[in-house]
Each structure stands twice: as structure tokens, then as C-alpha cells.
C-alpha positions as protocol buffer text, in pm:
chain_id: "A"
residue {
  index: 1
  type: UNK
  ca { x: 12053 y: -3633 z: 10858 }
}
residue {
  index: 2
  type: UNK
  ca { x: 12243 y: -3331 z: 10996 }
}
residue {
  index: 3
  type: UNK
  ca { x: 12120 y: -3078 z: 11253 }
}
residue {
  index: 4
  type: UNK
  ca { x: 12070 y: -2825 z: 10942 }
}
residue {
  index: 5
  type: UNK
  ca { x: 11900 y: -3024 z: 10775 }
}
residue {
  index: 6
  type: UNK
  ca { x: 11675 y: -3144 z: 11024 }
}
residue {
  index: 7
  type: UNK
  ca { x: 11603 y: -2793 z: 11128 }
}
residue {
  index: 8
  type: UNK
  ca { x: 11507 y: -2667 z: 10778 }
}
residue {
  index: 9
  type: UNK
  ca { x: 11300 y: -3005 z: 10767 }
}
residue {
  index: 10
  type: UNK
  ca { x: 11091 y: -2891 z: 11052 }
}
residue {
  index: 11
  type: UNK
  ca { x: 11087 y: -2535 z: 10979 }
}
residue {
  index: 12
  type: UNK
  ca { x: 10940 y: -2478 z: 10603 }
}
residue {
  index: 13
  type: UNK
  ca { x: 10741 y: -2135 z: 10724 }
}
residue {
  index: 14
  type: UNK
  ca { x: 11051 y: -1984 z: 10793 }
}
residue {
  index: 15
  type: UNK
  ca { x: 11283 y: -2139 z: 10541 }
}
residue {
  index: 16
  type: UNK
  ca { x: 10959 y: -1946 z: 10316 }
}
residue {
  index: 17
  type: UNK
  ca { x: 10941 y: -1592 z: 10501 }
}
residue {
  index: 18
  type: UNK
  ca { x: 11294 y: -1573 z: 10475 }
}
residue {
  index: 19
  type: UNK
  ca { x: 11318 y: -1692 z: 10119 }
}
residue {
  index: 20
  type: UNK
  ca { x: 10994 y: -1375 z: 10011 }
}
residue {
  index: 21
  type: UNK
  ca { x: 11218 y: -1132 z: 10189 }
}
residue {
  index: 22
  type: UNK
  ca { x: 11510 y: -1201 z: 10019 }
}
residue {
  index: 23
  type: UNK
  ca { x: 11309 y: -1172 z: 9683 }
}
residue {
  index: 24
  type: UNK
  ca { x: 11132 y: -874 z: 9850 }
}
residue {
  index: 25
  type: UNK
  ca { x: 11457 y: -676 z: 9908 }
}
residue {
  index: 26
  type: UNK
  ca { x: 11572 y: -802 z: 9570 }
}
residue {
  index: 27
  type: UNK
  ca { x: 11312 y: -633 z: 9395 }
}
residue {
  index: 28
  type: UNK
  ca { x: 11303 y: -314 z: 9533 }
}
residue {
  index: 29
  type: UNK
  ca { x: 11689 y: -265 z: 9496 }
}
residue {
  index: 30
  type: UNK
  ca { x: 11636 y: -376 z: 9135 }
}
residue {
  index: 31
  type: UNK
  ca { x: 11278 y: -132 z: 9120 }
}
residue {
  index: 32
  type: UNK
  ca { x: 11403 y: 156 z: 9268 }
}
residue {
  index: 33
  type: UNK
  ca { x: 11790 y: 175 z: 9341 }
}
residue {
  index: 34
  type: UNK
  ca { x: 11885 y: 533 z: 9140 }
}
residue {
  index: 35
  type: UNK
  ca { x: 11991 y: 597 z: 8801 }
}
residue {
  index: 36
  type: UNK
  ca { x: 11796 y: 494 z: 8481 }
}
residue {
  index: 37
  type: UNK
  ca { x: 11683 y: 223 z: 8330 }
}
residue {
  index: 38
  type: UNK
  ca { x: 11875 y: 32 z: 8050 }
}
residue {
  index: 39
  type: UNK
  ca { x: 11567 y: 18 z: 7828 }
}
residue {
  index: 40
  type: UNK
  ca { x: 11393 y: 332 z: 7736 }
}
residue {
  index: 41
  type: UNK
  ca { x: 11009 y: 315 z: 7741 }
}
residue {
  index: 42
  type: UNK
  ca { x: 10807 y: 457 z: 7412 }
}
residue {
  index: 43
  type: UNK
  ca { x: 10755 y: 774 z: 7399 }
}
residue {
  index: 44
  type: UNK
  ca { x: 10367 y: 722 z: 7240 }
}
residue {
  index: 45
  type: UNK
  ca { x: 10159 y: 448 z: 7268 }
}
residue {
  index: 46
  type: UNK
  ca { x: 9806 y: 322 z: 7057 }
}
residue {
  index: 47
  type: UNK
  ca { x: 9492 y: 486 z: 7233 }
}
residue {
  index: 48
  type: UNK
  ca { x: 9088 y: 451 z: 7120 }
}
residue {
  index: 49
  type: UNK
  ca { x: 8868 y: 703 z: 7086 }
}
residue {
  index: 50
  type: UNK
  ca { x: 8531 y: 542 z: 7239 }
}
residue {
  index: 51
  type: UNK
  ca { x: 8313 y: 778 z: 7025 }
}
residue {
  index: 52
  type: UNK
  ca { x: 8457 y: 740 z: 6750 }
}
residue {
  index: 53
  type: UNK
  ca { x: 8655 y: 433 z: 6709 }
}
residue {
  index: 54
  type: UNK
  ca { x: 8956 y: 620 z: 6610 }
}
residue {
  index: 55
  type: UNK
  ca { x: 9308 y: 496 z: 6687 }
}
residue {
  index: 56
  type: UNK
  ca { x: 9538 y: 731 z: 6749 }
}
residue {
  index: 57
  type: UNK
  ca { x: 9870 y: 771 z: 6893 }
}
residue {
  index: 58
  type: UNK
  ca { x: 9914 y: 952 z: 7259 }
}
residue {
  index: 59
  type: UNK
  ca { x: 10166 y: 1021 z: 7576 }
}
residue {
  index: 60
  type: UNK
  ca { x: 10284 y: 657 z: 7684 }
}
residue {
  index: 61
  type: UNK
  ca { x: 10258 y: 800 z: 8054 }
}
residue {
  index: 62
  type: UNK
  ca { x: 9841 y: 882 z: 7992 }
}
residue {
  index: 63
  type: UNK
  ca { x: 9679 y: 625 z: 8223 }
}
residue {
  index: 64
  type: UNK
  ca { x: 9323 y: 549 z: 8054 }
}
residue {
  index: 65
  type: UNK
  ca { x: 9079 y: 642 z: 8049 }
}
residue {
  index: 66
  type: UNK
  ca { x: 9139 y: 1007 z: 7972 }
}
residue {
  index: 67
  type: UNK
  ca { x: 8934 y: 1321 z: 7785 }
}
residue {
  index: 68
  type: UNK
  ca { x: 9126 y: 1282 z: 7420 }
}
residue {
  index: 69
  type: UNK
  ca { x: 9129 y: 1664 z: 7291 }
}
residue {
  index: 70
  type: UNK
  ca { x: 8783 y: 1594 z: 7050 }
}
residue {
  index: 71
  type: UNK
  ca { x: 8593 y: 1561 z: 7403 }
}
residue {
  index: 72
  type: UNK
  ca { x: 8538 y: 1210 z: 7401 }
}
residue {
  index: 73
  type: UNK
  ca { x: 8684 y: 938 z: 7620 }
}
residue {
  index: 74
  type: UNK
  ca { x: 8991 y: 731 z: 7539 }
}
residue {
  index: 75
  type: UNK
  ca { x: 9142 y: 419 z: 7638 }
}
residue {
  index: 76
  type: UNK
  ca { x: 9489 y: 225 z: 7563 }
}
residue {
  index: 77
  type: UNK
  ca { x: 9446 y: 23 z: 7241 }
}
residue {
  index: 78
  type: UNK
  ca { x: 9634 y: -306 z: 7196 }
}
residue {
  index: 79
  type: UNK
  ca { x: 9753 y: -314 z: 6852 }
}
residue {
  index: 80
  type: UNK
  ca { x: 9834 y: -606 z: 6687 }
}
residue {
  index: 81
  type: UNK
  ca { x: 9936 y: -757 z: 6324 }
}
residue {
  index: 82
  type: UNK
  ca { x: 9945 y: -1049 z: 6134 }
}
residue {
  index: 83
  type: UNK
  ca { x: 10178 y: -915 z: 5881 }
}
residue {
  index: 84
  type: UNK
  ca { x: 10405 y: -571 z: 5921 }
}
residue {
  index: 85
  type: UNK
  ca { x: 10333 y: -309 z: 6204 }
}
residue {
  index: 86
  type: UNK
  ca { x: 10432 y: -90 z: 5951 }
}
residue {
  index: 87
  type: UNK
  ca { x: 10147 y: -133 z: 5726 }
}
residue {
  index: 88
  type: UNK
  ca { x: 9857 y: 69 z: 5887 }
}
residue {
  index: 89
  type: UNK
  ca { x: 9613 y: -183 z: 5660 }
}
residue {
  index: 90
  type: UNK
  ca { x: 9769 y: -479 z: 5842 }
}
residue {
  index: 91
  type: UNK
  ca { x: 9730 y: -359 z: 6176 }
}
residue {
  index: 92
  type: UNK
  ca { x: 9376 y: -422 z: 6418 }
}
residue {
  index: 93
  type: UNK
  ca { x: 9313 y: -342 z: 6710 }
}
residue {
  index: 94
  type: UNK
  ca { x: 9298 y: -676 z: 6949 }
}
residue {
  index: 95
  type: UNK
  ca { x: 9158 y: -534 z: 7290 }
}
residue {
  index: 96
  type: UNK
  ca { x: 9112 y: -196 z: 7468 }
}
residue {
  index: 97
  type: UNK
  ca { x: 9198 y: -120 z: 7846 }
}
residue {
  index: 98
  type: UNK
  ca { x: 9134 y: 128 z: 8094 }
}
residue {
  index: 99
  type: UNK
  ca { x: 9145 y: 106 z: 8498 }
}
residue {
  index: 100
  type: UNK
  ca { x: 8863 y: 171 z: 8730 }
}
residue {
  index: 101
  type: UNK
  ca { x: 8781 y: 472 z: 8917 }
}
residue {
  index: 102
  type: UNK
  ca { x: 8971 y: 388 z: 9201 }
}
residue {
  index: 103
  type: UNK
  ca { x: 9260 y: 220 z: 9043 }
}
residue {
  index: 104
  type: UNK
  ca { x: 9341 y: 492 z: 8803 }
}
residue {
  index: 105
  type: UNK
  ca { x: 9454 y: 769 z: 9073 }
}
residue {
  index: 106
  type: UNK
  ca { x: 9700 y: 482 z: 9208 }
}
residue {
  index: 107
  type: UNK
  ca { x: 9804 y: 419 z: 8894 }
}
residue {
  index: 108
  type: UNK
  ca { x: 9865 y: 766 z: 8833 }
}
residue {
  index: 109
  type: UNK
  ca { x: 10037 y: 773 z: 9191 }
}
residue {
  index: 110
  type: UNK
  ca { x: 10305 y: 471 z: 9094 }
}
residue {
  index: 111
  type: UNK
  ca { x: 10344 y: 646 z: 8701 }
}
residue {
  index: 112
  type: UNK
  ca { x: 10424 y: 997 z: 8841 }
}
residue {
  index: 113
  type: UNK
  ca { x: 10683 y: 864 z: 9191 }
}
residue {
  index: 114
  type: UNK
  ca { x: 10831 y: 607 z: 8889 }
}
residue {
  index: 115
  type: UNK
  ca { x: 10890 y: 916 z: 8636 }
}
residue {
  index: 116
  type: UNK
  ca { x: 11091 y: 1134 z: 8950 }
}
residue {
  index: 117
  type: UNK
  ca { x: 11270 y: 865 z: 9063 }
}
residue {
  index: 118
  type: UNK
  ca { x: 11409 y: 901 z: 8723 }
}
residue {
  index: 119
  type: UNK
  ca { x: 11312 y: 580 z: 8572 }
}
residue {
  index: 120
  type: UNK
  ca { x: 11127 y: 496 z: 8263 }
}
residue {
  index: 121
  type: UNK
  ca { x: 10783 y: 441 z: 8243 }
}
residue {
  index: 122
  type: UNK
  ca { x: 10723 y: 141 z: 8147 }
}
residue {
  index: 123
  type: UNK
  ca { x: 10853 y: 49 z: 8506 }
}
residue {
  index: 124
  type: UNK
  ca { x: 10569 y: 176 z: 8665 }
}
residue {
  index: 125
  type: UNK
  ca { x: 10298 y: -65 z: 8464 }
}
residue {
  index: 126
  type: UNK
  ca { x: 10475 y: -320 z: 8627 }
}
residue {
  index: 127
  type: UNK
  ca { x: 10482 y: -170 z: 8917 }
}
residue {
  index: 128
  type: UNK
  ca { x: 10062 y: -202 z: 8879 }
}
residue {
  index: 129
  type: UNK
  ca { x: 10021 y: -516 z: 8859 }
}
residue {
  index: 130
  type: UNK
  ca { x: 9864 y: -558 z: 9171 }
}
residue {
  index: 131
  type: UNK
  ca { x: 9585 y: -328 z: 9078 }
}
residue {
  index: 132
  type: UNK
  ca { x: 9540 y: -521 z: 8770 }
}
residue {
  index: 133
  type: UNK
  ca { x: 9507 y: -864 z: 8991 }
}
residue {
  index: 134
  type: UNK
  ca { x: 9283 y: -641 z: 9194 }
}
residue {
  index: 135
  type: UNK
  ca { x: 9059 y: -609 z: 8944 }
}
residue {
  index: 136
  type: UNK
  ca { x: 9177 y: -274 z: 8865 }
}
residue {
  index: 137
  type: UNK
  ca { x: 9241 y: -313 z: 8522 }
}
residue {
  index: 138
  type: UNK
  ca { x: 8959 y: -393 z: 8269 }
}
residue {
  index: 139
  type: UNK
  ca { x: 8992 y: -528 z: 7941 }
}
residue {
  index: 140
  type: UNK
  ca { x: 8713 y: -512 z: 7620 }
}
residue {
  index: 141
  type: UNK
  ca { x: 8681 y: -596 z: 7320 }
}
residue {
  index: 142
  type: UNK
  ca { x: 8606 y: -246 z: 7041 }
}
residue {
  index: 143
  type: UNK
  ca { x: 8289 y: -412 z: 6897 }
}
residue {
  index: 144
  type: UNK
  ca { x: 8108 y: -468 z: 7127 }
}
residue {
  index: 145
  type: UNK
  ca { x: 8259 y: -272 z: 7439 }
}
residue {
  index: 146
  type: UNK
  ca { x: 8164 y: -462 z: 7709 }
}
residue {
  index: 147
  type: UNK
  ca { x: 8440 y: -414 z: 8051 }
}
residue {
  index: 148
  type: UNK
  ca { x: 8551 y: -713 z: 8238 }
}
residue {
  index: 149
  type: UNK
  ca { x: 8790 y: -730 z: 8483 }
}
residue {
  index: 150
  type: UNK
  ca { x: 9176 y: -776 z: 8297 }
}
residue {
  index: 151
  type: UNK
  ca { x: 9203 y: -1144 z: 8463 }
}
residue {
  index: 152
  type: UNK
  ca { x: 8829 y: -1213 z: 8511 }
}
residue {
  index: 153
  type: UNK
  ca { x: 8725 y: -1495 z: 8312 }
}
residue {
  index: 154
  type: UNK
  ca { x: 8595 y: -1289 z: 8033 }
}
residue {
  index: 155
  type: UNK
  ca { x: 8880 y: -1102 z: 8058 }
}
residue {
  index: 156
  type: UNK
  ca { x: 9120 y: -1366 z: 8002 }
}
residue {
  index: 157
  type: UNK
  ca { x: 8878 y: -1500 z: 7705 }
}
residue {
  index: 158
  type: UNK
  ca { x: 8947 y: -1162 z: 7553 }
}
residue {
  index: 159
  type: UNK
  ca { x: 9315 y: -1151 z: 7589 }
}
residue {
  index: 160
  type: UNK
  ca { x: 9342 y: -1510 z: 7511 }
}
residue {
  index: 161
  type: UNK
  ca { x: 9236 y: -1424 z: 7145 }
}
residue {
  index: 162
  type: UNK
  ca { x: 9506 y: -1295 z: 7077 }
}
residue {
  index: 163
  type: UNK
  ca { x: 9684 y: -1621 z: 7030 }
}
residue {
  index: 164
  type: UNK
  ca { x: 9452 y: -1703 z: 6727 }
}
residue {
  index: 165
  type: UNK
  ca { x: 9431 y: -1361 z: 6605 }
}
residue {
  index: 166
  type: UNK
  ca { x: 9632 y: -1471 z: 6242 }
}
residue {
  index: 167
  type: UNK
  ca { x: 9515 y: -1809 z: 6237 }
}
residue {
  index: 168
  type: UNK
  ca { x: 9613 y: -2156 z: 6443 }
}
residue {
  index: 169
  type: UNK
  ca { x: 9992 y: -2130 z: 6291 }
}
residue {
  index: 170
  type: UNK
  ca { x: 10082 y: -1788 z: 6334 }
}
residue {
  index: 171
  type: UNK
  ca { x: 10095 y: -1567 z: 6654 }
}
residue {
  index: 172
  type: UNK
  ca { x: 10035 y: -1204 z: 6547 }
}
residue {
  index: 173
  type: UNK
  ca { x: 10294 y: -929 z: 6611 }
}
residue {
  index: 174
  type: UNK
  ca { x: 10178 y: -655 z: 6912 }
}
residue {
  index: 175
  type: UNK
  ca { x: 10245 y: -339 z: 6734 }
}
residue {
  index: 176
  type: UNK
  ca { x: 10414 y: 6 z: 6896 }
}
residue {
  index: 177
  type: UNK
  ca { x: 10419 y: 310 z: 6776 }
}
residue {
  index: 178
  type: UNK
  ca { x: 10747 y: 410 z: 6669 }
}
């Protein structure tokens, strides 16, 4: 065996740290070198209406849950179909989400330093991820609302749905507003 490899043999932490900083490095370069992002976010997304079960279209940059303009509270509504996202009859809602009370000013934090950086928006949810491992994200189903964390174990029961949402053969279509 030669020296190198002997010494990468007996050094794995190292061969690691060195490895995550790399990928570390990587990512921000990739996150938040300037100019804008190839891929253009939407420019509306599906919210709920919690009083009234309404699903309307909003801002994509509104982190829920937010004061809709009737009064009443609103989350982000995942939207899905198991025919066209084009037909309004074909499309259901699969599960609402909203962050906590704490998690929503970061979020709002991360949305609004993404947006002057001068990237699109979308790169900020990812951005959040680790407030959704946190906990900071909650999932629910519309009927009946019920929060759990996004990858609690009800929460991934909820989102897991999704996969039998048209039936065992087909995987339904997530719909976006255009």
C-alpha cells in the first residue's frame, strides 16, 4: 500500500471535513455567486383561505401564513391533478403548509437577502430547508386541519399521499399557476 494511501486509510475524519468543505464552498458559489438564475421562479403560487376553504392564487414570495385581503388567514396550497392542471374540476388540493412563528421571520429573512441578491425565488425555499428539518415547516391536510411538523411522522403520512392520490398506477400531476 502506498504512503497516500495508508494515510487516507488512517485518516477518514479528515479525508470527511475536507470532502463537506469542498461541497460547502461548492454550494455557496453555486447559491450565491451574482447574476440570475437560469430558471425563473412563478410569479403566483396556490394559497388557502382557512375560513373559507377558498383556493386562490397569490405572490409566490408570500411566506404563509399571511392575512389574505378578506381578513382571514392563508396558507400555501399544494395543488395537484390526476388529469389536466388546466381543468379547474380536475384539480384538488393535496396538503396545505405554513411555518411556525419562529420560522416564518427567517424564512422571510432568506426570501427577502435571496430576492436582492438578484436571484429568483424559488432559491430561497431551498435555501429553508433547514427550518423545514427543524420542524419549521408544518404540513395538514384541508379537512380536517390538523398541523404536524413537514417531516414528523404525520407529516410524512400526509405528504406521502400524494403518491396514491389518482390511484396505485398513476402519480398525479402538482399543479402551478400559470
Amino acid at each position: 500500500m502506498s504512503r497516500l494511501r495508508l494515510w487516507l486509510a488512517e485518516n477518514p475524519v479528515i479525508i470527511g471535513s475536507v470532502a463537506a468543505v469542498i461541497i460547502l464552498i461548492a454550494l455557496y458559489f453555486i447559491l450565491f455567486s451574482g447574476g440570475s438564475s437560469s430558471i425563473e421562479s412563478p410569479k403566483v403560487d396556490y394559497f388557502y383561505d382557512l375560513d373559507s376553504g377558498e383556493v386562490f392564487t397569490d405572490d409566490f414570495k408570500i411566506v404563509p401564513p399571511y392575512k389574505h385581503s378578506s381578513g382571514a388567514e392563508a396558507v400555501k396550497a399544494v395543488v395537484v391533478s390526476c388529469g389536466s392542471c388546466e381543468d379547474e374540476s380536475e384539480r384538488q388540493v393535496a396538503w396545505l403548509e405554513r411555518y411556525t412563528e419562529t420560522a416564518k421571520p427567517e424564512m422571510e429573512r432568506i426570501m427577502a437577502e435571496v430576492i436582492e441578491r438578484g436571484h429568483e425565488p424559488y432559491v430561497a425555499y431551498s435555501r429553508g430547508k433547514m427550518l423545514e428539518q427543524g420542524g419549521g415547516l408544518q404540513v395538514s391536510f384541508d379537512d380536517p386541519i390538523e398541523w404536524f411538523g413537514h417531516t414528523s411522522r404525520a407529516g410524512l403520512e400526509i405528504r406521502s399521499e400524494l403518491m396514491s392520490f389518482c390511484g396505485e398506477d398513476e402519480p398525479p400531476t402538482i399543479c402551478h399557476p400559470d
